[in-house]
PAZAPA-4460 file (N, C-alpha, C; in steps of 0.05 Angstrom, whole numbers, plus 32768, in hexadecimal, padded with zeros to 4 digits):
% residues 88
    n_x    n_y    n_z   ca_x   ca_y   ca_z    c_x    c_y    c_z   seq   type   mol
   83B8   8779   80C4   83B1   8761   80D2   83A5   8768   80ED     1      X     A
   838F   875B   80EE   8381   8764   8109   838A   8755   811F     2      X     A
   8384   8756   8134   838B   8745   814C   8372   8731   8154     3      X     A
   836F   8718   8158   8362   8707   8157   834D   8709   816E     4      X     A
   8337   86FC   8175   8330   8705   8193   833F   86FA   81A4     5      X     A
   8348   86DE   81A4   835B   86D1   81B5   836E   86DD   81B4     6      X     A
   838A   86EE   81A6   8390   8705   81AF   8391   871C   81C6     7      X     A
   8378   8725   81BC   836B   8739   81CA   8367   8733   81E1     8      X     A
   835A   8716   81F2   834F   870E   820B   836E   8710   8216     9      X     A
   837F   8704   8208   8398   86FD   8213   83AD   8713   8223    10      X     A
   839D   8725   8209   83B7   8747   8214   83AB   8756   822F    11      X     A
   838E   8747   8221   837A   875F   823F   837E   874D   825B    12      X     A
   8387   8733   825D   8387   8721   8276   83A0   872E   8280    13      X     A
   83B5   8729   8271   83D9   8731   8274   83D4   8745   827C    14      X     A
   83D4   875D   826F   83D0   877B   8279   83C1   8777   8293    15      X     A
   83B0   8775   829C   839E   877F   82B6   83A1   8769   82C3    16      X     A
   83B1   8754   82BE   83C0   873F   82D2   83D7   874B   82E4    17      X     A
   83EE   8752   82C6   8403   8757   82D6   8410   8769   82CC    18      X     A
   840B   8786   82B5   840C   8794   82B3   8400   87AE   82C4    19      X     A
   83F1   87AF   82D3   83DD   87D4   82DF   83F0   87DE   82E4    20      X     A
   8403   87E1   82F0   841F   87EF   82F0   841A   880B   82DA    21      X     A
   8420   87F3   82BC   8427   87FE   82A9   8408   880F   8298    22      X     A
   83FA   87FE   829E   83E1   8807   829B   83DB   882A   82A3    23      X     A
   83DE   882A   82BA   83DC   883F   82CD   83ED   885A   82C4    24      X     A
   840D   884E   82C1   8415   885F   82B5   840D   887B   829B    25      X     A
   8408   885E   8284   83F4   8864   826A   83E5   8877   8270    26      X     A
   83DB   8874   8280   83BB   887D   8280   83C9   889C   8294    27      X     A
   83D1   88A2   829F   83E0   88BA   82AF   83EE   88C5   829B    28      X     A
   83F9   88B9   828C   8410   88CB   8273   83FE   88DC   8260    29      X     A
   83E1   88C8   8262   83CF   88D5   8246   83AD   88E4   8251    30      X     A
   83B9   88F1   8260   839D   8909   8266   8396   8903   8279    31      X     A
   83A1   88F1   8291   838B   88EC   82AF   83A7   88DE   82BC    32      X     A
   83BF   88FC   82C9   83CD   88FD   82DE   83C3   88F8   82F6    33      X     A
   83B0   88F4   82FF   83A7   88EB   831C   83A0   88CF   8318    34      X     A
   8398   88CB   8309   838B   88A2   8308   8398   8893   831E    35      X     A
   838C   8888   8328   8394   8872   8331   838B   884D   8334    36      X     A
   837F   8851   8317   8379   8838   830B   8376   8836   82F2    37      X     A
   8382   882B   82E3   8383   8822   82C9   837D   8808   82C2    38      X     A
   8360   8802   82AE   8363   87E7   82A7   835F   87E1   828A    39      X     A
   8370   87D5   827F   836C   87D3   825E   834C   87C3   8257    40      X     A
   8347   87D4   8241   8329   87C6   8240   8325   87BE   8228    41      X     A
   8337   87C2   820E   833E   87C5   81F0   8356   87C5   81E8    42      X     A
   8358   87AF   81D3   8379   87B6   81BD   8368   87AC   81A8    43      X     A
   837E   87C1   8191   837B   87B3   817B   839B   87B7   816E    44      X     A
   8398   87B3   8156   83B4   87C0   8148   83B8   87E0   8143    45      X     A
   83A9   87F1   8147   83AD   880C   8151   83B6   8817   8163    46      X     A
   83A4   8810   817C   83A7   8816   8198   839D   8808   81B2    47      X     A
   83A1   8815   81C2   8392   8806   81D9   837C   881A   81EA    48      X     A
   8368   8812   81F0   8356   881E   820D   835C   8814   8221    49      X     A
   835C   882B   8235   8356   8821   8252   8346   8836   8261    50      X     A
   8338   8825   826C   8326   882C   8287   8334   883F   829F    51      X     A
   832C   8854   82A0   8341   8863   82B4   8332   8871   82CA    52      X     A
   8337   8866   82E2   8325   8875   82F5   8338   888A   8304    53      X     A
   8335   889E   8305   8342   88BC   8319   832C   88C0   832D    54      X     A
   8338   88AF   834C   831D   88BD   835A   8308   88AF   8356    55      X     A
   82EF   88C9   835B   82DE   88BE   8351   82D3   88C1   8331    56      X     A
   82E1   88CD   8324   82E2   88CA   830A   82E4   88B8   82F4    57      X     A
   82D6   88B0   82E5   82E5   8896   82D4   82DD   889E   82B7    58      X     A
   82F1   8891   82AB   82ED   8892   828A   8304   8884   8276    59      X     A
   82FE   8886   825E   830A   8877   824F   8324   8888   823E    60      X     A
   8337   8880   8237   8347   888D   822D   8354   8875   8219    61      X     A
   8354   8886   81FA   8365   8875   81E5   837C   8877   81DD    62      X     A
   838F   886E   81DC   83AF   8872   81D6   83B1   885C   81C5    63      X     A
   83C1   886C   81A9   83C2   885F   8192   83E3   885F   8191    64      X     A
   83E1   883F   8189   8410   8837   818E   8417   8850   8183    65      X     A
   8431   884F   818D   8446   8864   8182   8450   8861   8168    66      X     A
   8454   8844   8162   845D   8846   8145   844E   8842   8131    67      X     A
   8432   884A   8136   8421   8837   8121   8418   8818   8122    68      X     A
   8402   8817   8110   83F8   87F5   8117   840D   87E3   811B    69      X     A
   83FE   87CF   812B   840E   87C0   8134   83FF   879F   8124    70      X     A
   8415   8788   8126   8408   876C   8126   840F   875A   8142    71      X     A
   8401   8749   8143   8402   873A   8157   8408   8743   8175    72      X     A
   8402   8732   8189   840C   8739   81A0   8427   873D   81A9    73      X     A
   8437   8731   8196   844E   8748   8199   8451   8756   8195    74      X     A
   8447   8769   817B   8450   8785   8179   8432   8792   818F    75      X     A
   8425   877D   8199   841E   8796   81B2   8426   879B   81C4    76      X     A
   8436   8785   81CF   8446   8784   81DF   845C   879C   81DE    77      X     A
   8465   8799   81C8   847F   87B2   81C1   8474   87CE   81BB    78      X     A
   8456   87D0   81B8   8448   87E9   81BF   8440   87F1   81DA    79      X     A
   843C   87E2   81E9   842F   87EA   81FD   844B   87E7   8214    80      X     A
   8461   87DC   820C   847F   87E2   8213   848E   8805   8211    81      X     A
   8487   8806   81FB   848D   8820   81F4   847C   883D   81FB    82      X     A
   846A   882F   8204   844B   884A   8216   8456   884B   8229    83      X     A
   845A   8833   823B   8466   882D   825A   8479   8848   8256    84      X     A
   848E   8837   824C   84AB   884D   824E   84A0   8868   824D    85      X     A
   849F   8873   8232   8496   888A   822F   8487   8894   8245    86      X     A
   8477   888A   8249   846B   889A   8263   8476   889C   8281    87      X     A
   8485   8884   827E   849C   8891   829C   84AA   88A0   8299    88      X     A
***
């Protein structure tokens, strides 16, 4: 089951509303320890992208859930719960 676009608008507002915290984290756990900006730019039921600037550096980085596909915005929620952690 795919995630809908209304979905999608929904997770990417939430996240870069009131998630960058956790964003930031993500994105430092998975190949770019200096970042100091993370912004989600993609979900689906695989994974998520985010936009990661280090510096003057920027680029994209993909992290696919931990447990495998996911449905709905809850189980992204409970994916992108379990990146957070993990990476603190």
């Amino acid at each position: 089951m795919t995630l809908s676009d209304a979905d999608v608008q929904a997770v990417l507002e939430h996240m870069n509303a009131d998630h960058r915290d956790a964003s930031l984290a993500i994105a430092r756990a998975h190949g770019y320890p200096a970042a100091d900006d993370a912004e989600m730019t993609g979900v689906d039921e695989h994974g998520a992208t985010w936009h990661v600037s280090e510096g003057p550096t920027e680029a994209a980085v993909r992290v696919t859930w931990p447990d495998g596909p996911v449905t709905g915005p809850d189980g992204v929620r409970r994916a992108v719960v379990a990146l957070s952690r993990a990476a603190r």
